[in-house]
C-alpha positions as CSV (number, residue, x, y, z in Angstrom):
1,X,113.3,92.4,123.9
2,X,113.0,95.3,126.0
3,X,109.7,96.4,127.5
4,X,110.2,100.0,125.5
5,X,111.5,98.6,122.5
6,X,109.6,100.0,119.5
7,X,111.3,98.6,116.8
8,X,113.6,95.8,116.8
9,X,116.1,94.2,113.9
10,X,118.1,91.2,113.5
11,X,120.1,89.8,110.3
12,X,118.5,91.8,108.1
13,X,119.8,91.5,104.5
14,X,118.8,93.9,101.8
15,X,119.7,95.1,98.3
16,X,118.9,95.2,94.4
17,X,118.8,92.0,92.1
18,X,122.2,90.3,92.2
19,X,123.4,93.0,94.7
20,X,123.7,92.6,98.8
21,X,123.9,95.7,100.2
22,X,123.3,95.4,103.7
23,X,125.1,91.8,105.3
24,X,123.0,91.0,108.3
25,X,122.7,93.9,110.3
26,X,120.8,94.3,113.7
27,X,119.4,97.8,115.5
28,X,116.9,98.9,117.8
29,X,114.2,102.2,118.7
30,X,113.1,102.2,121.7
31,X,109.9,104.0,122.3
32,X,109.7,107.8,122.6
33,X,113.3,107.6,120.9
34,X,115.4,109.7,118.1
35,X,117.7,107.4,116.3
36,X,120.6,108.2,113.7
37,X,122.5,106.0,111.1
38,X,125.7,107.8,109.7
39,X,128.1,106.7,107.2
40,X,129.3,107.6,104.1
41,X,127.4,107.6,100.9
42,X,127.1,103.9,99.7
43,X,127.0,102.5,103.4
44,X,123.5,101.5,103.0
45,X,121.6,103.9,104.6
46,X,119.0,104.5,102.7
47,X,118.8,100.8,102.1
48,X,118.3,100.1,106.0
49,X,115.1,102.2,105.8
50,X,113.8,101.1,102.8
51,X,114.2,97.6,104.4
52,X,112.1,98.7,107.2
53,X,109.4,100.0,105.9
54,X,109.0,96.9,103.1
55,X,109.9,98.8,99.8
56,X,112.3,96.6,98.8
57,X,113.0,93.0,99.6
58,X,114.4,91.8,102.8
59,X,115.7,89.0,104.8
60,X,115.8,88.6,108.5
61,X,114.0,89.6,111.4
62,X,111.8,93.1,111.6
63,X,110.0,93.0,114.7
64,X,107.6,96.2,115.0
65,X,105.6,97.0,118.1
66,X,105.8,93.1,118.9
67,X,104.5,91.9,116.0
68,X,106.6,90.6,113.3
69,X,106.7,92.0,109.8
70,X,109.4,90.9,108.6
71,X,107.5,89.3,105.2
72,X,104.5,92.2,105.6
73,X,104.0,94.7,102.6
74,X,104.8,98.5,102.9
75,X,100.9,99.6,102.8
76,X,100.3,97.1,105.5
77,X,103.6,98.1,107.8
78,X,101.7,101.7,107.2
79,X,99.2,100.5,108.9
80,X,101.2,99.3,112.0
81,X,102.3,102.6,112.2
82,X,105.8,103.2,110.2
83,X,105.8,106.1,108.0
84,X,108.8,107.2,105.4
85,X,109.8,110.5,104.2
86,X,112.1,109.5,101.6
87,X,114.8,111.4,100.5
88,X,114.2,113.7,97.8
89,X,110.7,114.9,99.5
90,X,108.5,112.6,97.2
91,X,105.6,115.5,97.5
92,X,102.7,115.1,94.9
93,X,103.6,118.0,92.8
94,X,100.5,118.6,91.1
95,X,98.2,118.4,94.1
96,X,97.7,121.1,96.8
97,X,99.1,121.2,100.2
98,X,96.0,120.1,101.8
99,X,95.3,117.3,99.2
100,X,98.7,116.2,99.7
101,X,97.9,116.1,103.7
102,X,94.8,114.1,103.2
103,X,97.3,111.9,100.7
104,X,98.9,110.7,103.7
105,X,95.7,109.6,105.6
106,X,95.3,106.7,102.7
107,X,95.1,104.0,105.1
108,X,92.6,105.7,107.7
109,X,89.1,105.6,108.0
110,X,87.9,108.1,110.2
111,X,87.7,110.6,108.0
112,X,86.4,113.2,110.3
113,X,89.5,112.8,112.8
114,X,91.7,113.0,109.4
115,X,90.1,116.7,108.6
116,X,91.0,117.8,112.1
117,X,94.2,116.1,111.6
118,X,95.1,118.2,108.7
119,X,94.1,121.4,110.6
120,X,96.4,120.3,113.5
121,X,99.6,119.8,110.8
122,X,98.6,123.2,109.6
123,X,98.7,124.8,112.7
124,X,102.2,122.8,113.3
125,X,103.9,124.2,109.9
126,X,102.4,128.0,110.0
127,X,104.1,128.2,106.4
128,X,102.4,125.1,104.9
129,X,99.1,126.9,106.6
130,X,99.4,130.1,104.1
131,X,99.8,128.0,101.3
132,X,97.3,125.4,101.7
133,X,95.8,125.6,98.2
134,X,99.1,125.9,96.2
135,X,99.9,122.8,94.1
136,X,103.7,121.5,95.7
137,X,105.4,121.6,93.4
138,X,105.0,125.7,93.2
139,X,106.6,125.2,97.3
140,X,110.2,126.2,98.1
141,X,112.5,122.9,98.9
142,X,112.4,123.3,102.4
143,X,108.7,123.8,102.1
144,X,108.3,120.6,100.2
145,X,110.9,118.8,103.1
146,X,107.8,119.7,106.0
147,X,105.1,118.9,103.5
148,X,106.6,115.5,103.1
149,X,107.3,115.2,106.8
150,X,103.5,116.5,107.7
151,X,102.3,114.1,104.9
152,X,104.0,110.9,106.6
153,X,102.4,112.6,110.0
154,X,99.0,112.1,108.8
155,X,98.8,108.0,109.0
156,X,99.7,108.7,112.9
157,X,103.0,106.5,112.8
158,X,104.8,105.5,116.1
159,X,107.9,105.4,113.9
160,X,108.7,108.2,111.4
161,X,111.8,106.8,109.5
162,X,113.9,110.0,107.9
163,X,115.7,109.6,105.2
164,X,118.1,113.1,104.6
165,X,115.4,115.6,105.5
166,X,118.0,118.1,104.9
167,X,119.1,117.0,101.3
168,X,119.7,120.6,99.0
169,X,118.4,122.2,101.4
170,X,119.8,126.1,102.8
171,X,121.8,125.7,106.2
172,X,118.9,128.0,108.0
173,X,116.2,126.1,106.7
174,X,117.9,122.7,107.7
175,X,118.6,124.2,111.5
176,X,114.9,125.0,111.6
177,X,113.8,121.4,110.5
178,X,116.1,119.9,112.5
179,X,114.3,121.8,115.3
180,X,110.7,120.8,114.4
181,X,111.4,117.2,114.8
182,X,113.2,117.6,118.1
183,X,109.7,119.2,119.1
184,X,108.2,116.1,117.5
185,X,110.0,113.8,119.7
186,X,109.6,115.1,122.9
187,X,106.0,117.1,122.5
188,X,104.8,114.6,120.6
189,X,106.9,111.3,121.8
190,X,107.3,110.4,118.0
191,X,110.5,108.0,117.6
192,X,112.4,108.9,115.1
193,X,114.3,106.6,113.1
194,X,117.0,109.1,110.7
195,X,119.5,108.5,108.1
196,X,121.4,112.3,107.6
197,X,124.8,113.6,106.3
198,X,125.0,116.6,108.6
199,X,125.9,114.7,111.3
200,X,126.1,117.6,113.8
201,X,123.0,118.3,113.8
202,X,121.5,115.0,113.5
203,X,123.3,113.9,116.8
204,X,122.2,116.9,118.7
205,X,119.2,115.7,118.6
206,X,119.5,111.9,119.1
207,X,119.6,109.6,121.3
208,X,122.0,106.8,120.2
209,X,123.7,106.6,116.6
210,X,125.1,103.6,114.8
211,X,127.7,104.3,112.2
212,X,127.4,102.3,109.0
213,X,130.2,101.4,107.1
214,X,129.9,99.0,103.8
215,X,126.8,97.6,105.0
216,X,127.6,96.7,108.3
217,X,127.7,98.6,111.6
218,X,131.2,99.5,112.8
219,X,130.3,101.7,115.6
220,X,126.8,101.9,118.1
221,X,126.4,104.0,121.5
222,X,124.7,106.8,122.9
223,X,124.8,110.2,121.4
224,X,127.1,111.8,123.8
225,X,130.0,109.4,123.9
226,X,129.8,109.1,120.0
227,X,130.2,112.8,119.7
228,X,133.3,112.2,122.0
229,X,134.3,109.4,120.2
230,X,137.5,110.9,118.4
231,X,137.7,108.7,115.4
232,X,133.7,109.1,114.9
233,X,134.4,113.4,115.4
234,X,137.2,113.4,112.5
235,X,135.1,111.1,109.9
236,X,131.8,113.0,110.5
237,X,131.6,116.2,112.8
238,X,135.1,117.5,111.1
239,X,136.8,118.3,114.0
């Protein structure tokens, strides 16, 4: 294992009842890292995360942080410091902005560092700021997409796993998220584990990518030769 490596994955086997989905598959995050999964729907990315962060069951090796927790519990691989924002936002509709923040500090216990906390996400997502006391569910979609991101913020994660932050969302609104968790990674050092169709975007801000295809990886390598990879530009960058 590499001194930087973060997060660490062999063999692992995933999927619902009856139904393998992912067939032994290995990856790695290094520390301070943005990683990207493509493929097509189906491929099994959202499986991969869910996998990693212990929300469904699993088999193989998940190696966080050096520790192993591979048979952990997702409120317990929280607490190592893995946070999801699945897809589809998953905001608490009927609670405020700032209620939804303080949502996301479940597993903390300094609760005066968590109130500055929530005034340092504020201060991050100026828009979230002015609408502090809404409910979320009154919040635009893109909105909802940074509320859920600053909500997973708020257990302080060393891994922030992404799963389509730019699902329905206006082309604008996806560039300028895309943006804020570039600044994440490198202001923050926040690795970044993300499963996203617009692949153009997602590799312009990545490190490495791994292309997965039926539930197993087909292709792996640094951002820059995959984008030059021709048969990886004509499936996903659609040119």
């Amino acid at each position: 294992m590499s001194t930087n490596e973060l997060l660490h994955v062999e063999g692992l086997r995933a999927g619902y009842g009856p139904v393998e989905v992912l067939h032994g598959i290995g990856f790695s995050v290094q520390a301070g890292e943005v990683v990207v999964i493509l493929g097509a729907n189906g491929a099994g990315k959202t499986t991969t995360l869910r996998a990693v962060s212990g929300t469904i069951a699993r088999r193989g090796l998940v190696r966080f942080d050096g520790h192993d927790v591979s048979h952990e519990q997702a409120d317990a691989i929280v607490k190592q410091g893995i946070a999801q924002v699945p897809q589809g936002r998953g905001t608490f509709v009927d609670l405020t902005v700032e209620d939804n923040l303080r949502a996301g500090a479940f597993t903390r216990r300094d609760s005066g560092a968590v109130s500055d906390d929530v005034g340092r996400w504020l201060d991050t997502f100026p828009r979230l700021k002015e609408r502090r006391t809404q409910k979320a569910g009154s919040l635009s979609g893109g909105e909802q997409q940074m509320l859920a991101i600053a909500r997973a913020l708020m257990s302080k994660p060393k891994l922030l796993l992404c799963d389509e932050p730019s699902l329905g969302l206006a082309p604008l609104v996806t560039q300028e998220l895309f943006r804020l968790l570039s600044r994440l990674n490198q202001e923050e050092g926040t690795s970044i584990l993300l499963v996203e169709q617009n692949a153009n975007l997602a590799i312009d801000i990545a490190h490495r990518v791994y292309v997965l295809e039926t539930g197993e990886f087909a292709a792996s390598g640094d951002a820059s030769t995959m984008r030059d990879d021709e048969s990886i530009r004509k499936a996903y960058l659609g040119y």
